[in-house]
matplotlib code that plots the C-alpha trace (Angstrom):
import matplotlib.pyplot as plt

x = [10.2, 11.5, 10.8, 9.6, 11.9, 10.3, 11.5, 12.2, 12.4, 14.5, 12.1, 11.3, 8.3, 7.1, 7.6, 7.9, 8.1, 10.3, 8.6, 9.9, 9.4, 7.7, 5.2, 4.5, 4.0, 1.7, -0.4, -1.0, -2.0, -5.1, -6.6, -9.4, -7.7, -10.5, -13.8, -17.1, -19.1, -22.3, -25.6, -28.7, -30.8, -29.8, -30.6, -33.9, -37.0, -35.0, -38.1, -40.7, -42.4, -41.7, -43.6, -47.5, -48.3, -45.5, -47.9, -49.3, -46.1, -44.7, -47.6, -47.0, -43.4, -44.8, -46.9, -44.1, -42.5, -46.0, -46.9, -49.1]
y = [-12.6, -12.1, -14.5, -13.2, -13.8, -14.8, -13.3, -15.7, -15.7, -17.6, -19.9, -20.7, -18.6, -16.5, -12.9, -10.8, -10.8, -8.7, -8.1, -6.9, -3.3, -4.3, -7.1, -3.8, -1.7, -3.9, -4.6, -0.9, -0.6, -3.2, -1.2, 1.6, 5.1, 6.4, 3.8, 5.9, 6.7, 5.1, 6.2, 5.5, 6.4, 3.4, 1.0, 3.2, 0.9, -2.2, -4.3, -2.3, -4.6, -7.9, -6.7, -6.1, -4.4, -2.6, -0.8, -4.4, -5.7, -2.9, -3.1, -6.5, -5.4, -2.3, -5.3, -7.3, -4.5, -3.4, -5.9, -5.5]
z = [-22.0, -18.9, -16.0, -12.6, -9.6, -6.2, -2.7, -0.6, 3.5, 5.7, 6.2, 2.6, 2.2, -0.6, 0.4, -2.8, -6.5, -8.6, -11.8, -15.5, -16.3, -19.2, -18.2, -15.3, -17.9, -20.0, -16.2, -16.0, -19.7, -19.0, -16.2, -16.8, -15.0, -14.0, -13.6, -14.5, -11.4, -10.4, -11.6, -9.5, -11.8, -14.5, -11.2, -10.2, -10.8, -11.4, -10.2, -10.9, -13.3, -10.7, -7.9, -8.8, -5.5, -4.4, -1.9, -0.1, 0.0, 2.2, 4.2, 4.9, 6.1, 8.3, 10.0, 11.0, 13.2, 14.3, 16.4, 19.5]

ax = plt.figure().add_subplot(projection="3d")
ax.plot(x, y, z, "-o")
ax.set_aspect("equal")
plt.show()
């Protein structure tokens, strides 16, 4: 395989790389073209079962900003 060559500046520093058309190639291959949008409704709910009193605990939050 081919190796990959390394852009250097004048002061010694990695710049750039110059890659082999076919380890580029094989890069793009691995990647999904188009990634699947999100659904809200596979995350709706999430802890509905983890919280027994949804309805107390937002309460409890109104109270904090409600303070006289």
């Amino acid at each position: 395989m081919n190796e990959i060559q390394y852009v250097y500046d004048a002061g010694g520093n990695k710049k750039s790389v110059i890659v082999p058309i076919e380890l580029w190639e094989r890069t793009l291959q691995l990647r999904d073209p188009r990634p699947e949008p999100c659904n809200p409704q596979d995350y709706y709910g999430i802890y509905r079962d983890l919280i027994e009193d949804p309805k107390g605990v937002a309460e409890d939050l109104r109270k904090e900003w409600n303070r006289v």
